[in-house]
N, C-alpha and C positions, 0 to 999 in steps of 0.2 A: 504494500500500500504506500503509495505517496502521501507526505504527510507535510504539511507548511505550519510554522509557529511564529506569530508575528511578534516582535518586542519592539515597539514602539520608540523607546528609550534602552537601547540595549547597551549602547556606549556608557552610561551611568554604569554601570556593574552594580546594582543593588540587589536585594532580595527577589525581587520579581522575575531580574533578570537569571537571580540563581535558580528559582523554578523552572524557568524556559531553558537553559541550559541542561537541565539534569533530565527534563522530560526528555528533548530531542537529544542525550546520551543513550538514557535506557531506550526510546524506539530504534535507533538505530540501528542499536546493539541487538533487538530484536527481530532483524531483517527489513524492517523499512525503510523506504529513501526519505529523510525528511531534509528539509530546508528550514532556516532561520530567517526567517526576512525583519528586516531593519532600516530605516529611513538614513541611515550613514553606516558607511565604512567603517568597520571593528577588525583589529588585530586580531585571525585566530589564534595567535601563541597564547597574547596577553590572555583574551577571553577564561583561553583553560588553565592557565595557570591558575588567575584570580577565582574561578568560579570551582578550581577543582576537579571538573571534566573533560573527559575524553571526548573531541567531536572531528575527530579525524574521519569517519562516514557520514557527518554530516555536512551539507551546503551552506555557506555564509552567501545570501543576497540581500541586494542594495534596493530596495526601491525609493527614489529620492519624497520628500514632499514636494509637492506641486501648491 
């Protein structure tokens, strides 16, 4: 299943953002394709480092605000 997680504010690294991180770890890890989408450009190094998770099968996208 393709799965998309939108974080809004995902550059903050805060709590919400560690929800979103740690779902689209465990779907991944569970054979889904998911995507993270995000209104700006996030490091995935920094991301996992700070948030803890693995998202090396998961997609980092950009969709800007308009």
């Amino acid at each position: 299943m393709k799965i998309g997680i939108y974080s809004k504010w995902l550059e903050s690294l805060g709590g919400g953002e560690k929800v979103a991180t740690t779902m689209a770890e465990t779907l991944s890890q569970s054979g889904h394709e998911v995507e993270i989408i995000s209104l700006v450009e996030v490091n995935n190094e920094i991301l996992e480092k700070k948030m803890g998770v693995d998202l090396s099968k998961v997609i980092l996208k950009v969709w800007p605000d308009r």
